[in-house]
C-alpha positions in Angstrom: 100.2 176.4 7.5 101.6 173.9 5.3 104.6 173.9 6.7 103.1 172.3 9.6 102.0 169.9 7.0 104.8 169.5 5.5 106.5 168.6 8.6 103.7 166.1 9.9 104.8 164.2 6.5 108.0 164.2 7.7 107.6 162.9 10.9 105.3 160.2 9.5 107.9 159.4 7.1 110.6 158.6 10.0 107.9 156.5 11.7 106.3 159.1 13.8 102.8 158.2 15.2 101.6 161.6 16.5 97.8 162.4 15.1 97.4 165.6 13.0 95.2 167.2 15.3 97.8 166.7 17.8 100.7 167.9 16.0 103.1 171.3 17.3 104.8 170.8 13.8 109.0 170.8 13.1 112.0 170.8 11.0 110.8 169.4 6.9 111.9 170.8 3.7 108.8 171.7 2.4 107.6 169.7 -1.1 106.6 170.8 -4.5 103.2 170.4 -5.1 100.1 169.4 -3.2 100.6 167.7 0.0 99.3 163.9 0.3 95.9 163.0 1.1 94.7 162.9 4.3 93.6 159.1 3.4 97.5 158.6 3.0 98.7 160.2 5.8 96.7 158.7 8.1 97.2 155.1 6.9 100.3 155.6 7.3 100.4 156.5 10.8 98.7 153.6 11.1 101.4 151.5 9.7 103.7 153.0 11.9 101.3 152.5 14.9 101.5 148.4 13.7 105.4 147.8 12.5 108.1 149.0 11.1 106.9 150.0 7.1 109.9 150.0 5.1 111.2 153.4 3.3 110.2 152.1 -0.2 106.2 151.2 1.2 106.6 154.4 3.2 107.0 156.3 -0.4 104.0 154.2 -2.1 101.7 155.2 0.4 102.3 158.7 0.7 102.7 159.1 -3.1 99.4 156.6 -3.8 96.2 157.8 -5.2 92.6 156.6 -3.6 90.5 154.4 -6.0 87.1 155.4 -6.7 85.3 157.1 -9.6 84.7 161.0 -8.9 86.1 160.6 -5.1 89.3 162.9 -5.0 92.2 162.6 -2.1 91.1 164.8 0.9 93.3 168.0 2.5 93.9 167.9 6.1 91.7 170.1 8.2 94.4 173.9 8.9 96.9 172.5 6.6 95.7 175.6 4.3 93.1 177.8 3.3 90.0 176.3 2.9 88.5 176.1 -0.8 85.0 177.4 -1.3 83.9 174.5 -3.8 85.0 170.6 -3.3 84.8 167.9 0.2 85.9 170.4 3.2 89.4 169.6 4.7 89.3 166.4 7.4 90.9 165.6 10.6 92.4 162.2 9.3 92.2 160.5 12.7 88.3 161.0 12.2 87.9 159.4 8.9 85.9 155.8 8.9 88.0 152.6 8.1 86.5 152.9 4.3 88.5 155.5 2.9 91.7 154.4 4.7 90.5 151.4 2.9 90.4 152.7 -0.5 93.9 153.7 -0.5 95.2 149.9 0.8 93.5 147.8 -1.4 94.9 150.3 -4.2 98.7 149.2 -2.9 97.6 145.5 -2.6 96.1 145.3 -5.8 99.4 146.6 -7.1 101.3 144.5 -5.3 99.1 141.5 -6.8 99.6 142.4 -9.8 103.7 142.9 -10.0 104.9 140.5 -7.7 102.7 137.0 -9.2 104.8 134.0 -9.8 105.3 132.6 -13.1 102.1 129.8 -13.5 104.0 126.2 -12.5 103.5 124.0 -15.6 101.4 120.9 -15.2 102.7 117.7 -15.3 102.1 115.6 -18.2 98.5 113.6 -17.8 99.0 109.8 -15.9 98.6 107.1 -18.4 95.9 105.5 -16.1 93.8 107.5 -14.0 90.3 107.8 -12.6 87.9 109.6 -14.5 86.4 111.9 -12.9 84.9 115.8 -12.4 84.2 118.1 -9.1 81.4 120.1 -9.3 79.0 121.7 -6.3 80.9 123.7 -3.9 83.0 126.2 -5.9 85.5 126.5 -3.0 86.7 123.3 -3.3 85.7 122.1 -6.3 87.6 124.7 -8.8 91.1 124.5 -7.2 91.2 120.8 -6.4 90.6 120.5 -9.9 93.4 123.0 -10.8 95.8 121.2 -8.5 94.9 117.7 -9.4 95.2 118.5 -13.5 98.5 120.1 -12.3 99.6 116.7 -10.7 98.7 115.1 -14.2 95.3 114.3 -13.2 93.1 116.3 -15.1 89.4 115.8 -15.4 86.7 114.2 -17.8 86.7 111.4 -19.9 83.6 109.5 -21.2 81.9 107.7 -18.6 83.6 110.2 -16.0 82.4 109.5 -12.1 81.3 113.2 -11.3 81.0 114.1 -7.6 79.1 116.4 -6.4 81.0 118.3 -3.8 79.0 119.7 -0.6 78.9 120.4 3.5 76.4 121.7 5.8 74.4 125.2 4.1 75.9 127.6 6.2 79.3 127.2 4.9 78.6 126.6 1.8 77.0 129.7 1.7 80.3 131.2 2.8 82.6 129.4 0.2 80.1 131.3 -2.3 80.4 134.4 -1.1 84.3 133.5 -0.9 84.3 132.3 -4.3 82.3 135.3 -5.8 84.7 137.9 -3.8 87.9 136.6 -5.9 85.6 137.9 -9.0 84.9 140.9 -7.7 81.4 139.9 -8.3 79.6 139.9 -4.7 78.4 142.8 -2.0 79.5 142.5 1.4 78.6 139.4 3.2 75.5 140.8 5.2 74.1 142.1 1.9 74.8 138.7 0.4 72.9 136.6 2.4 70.1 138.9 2.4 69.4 138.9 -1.2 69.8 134.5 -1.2 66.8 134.6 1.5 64.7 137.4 -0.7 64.8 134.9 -3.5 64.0 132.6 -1.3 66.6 129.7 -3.5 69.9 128.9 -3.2 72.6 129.7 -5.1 73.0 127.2 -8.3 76.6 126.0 -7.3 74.9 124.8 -3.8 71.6 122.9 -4.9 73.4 120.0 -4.7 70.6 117.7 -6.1 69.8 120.8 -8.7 73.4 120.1 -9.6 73.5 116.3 -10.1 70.5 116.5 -12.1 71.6 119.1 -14.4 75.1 116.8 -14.7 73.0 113.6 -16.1 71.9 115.1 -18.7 75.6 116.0 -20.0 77.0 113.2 -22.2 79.3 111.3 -21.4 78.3 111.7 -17.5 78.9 108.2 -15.4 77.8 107.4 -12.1 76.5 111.2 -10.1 77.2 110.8 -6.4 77.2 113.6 -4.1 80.2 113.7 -1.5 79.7 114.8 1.7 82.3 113.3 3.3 86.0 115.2 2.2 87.8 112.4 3.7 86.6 110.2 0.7 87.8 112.2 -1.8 91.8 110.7 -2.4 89.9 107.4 -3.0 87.1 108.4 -5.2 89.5 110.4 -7.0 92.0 107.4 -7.2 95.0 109.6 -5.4 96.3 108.5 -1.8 96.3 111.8 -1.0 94.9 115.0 -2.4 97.6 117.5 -3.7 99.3 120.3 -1.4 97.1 123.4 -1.4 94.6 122.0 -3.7 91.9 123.4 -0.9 92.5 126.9 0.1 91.3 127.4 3.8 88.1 129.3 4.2 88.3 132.8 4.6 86.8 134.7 7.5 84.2 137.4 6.8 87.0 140.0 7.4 89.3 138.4 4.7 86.8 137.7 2.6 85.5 141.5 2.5 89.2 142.4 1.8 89.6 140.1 -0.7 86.2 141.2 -2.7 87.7 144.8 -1.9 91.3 143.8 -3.9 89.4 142.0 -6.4 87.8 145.5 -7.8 91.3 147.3 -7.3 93.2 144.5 -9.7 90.2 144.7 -12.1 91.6 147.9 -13.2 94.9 146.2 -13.8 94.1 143.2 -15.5 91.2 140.9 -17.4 88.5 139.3 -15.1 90.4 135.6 -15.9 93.6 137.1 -15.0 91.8 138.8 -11.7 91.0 135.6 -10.5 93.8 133.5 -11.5 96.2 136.3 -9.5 93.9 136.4 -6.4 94.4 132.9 -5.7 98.0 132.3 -7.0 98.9 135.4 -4.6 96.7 137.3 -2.4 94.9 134.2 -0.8 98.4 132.6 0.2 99.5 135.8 2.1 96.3 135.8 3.9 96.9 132.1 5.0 99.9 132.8 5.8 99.1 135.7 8.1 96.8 133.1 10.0 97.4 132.3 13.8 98.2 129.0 14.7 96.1 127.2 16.2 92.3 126.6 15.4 91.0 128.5 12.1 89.3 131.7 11.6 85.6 131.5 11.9 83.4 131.6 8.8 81.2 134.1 7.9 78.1 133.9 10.5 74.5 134.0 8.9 72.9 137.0 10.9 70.5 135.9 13.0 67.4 137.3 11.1 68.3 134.9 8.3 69.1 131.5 10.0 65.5 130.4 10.2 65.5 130.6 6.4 68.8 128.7 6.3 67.5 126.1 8.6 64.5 125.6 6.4 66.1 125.9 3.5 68.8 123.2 4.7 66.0 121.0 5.4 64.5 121.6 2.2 67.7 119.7 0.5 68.4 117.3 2.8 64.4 116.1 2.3 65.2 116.6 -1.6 68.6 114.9 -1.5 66.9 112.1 0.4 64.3 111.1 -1.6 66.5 112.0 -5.1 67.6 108.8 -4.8 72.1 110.0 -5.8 74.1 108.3 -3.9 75.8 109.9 -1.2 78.9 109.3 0.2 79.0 110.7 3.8 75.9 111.6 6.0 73.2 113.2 4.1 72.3 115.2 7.6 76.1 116.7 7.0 73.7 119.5 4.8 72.2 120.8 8.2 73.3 123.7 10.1 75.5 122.8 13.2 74.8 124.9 16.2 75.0 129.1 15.5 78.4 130.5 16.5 77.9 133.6 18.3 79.1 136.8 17.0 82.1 138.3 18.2 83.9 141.3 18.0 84.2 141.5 14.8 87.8 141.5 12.7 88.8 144.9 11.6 89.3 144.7 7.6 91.5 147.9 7.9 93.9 145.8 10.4 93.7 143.1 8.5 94.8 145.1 4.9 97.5 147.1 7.3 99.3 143.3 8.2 99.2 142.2 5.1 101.1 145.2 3.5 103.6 145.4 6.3 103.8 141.3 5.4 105.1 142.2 2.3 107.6 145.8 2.5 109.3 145.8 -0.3 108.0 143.5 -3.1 107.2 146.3 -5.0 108.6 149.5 -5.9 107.0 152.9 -6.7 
């Protein structure tokens, strides 16, 4: 039987889509060794069911192993005798989207790692510029400061104007999670929300009058405002524009999930600094690229058992940032929830993980 496995490889190999279980077999020059995982051969067949993989990410796939402590590569179901000990043999079209999973983020991560570009070198600091620092929503807040210190704008200073950067709950709340997922340091954005509502407080970056209090008591702090409004920004910050890509878009809860999923594959590779620096430098600019045109992906959606907590919770800081007395640049109302979205189908991760290595053939080699 494993030549008929042997041949299915084959025929995956030149871009053949037929499932395993629906396979008559052929021509292949059988291998040495153990045949790849069912994990591989099926996500490849999903690759070919997608594009047009190239030979070289053909190879990685079918020669890649599947991350995870104590969780071995799985034999296809007839390819061979069954063993009495270890996970029983598998139809690969049955297998659920995580363990396909397993074996992409694997190649991503990879292909993370290898392919970064060299870190552009900042300009020298401007003789005269505004004082300043971003803090509150870590979304924006951590690479608008990267790109403005790369423009020669970097922050602090004594008597520095710090802003206090926020938007209505919900999304913040999803720039979080976003932000958390680069680390590696988040569970799944359902989970997430759950455990912010059984603590019943919001996350530190997002207590926006939590925040500028905690900043007045830093010396050197000048004037706290919180900035609702991202319009204002180029002139608070004293720029007439704010630079290129110094806000990432928002990812949707389906790129997010992948991202937090690559995050924990290039962990292995790498120090937690380097993680993150590499997730945004490359990984987050292919997903934006693989974006539509036309309007964005939706955010993450608070499930519905939790958006009376957000909505009381949202009320709770605007009442707080009210009577705090910061000054706020922008609508303090701009911290309420909008109206819900509704759900939709939701976006296949898997799908998402398969467009973004087809994206990308040959960048790196096996």
């Amino acid at each position: 039987m494993s030549e008929r496995g042997w041949a299915w490889v084959e025929h995956l190999r030149r871009g053949g889509t037929t499932p395993w279980a629906s396979f008559d077999g052929g021509p292949s020059a059988a291998e040495d060794g153990y045949l790849p995982g069912a994990q591989q051969l099926e996500l490849l067949r999903r690759l070919n069911l997608a594009g047009s993989p190239s030979p070289d990410l053909v190879e990685r796939v079918v020669r890649a192993s599947a991350p995870g402590r104590g969780r071995p590569d799985l034999e296809l179901v007839g390819a061979g005798p069954e063993r009495r000990f270890g996970p029983r043999p598998v139809d690969p079209a049955t297998l659920p989207d995580a363990e396909l999973l397993r074996v992409a983020t694997g190649l991503l991560a990879t292909s993370v790692v290898r392919t970064a570009p060299a870190p552009v070198e900042p300009r020298r600091p401007r003789r005269w510029r505004t004082r300043y620092e971003l803090v509150g929503d870590p979304w924006v807040a951590t690479p608008l400061t990267a790109a403005l210190t790369a423009d020669g704008r970097p922050p602090g200073g004594v008597g520095r104007a710090v802003l206090v950067l926020g938007a209505d709950l919900p999304t913040m709340l999803a720039r979080v999670w976003a932000d958390r997922a680069l680390r590696g340091s988040v569970p799944p954005w359902p989970e997430f929300v759950a455990r912010v509502h059984a603590r019943d407080r919001l996350p530190r970056r997002v207590d926006l009058v939590e925040v500028a209090a905690r900043q007045r008591t830093v010396a050197g702090t000048g004037r706290v405002s919180v900035v609702l409004d991202p319009a204002a920004l180029p002139g608070l910050l004293g720029a007439r524009s704010l630079p290129p890509g110094g806000v990432p878009p928002d990812l949707s809860e389906a790129a997010g999930e992948l991202t937090r999923q690559v995050a924990t594959a290039v962990s292995l590779h790498v120090t937690p600094p380097e993680q993150t620096d590499l997730l945004e430098r490359v990984l987050l600019p292919r997903l934006a690229a693989l974006a539509p045109a036309g309007p964005p992906a939706p955010r993450p959606v608070v499930p519905p058992e939790h958006r009376d907590w957000v909505e009381d919770a949202a009320a709770r800081l605007h009442r707080d940032l009210v009577r705090s007395g910061y000054p706020v640049v922008g609508d303090p109302g701009g911290v309420l929830p909008g109206p819900w979205e509704a759900h939709g189908a939701p976006q296949s991760v898997l799908d998402l993980a398969v467009r973004l290595l087809l994206e990308r053939p040959s960048e790196v080699t096996a």
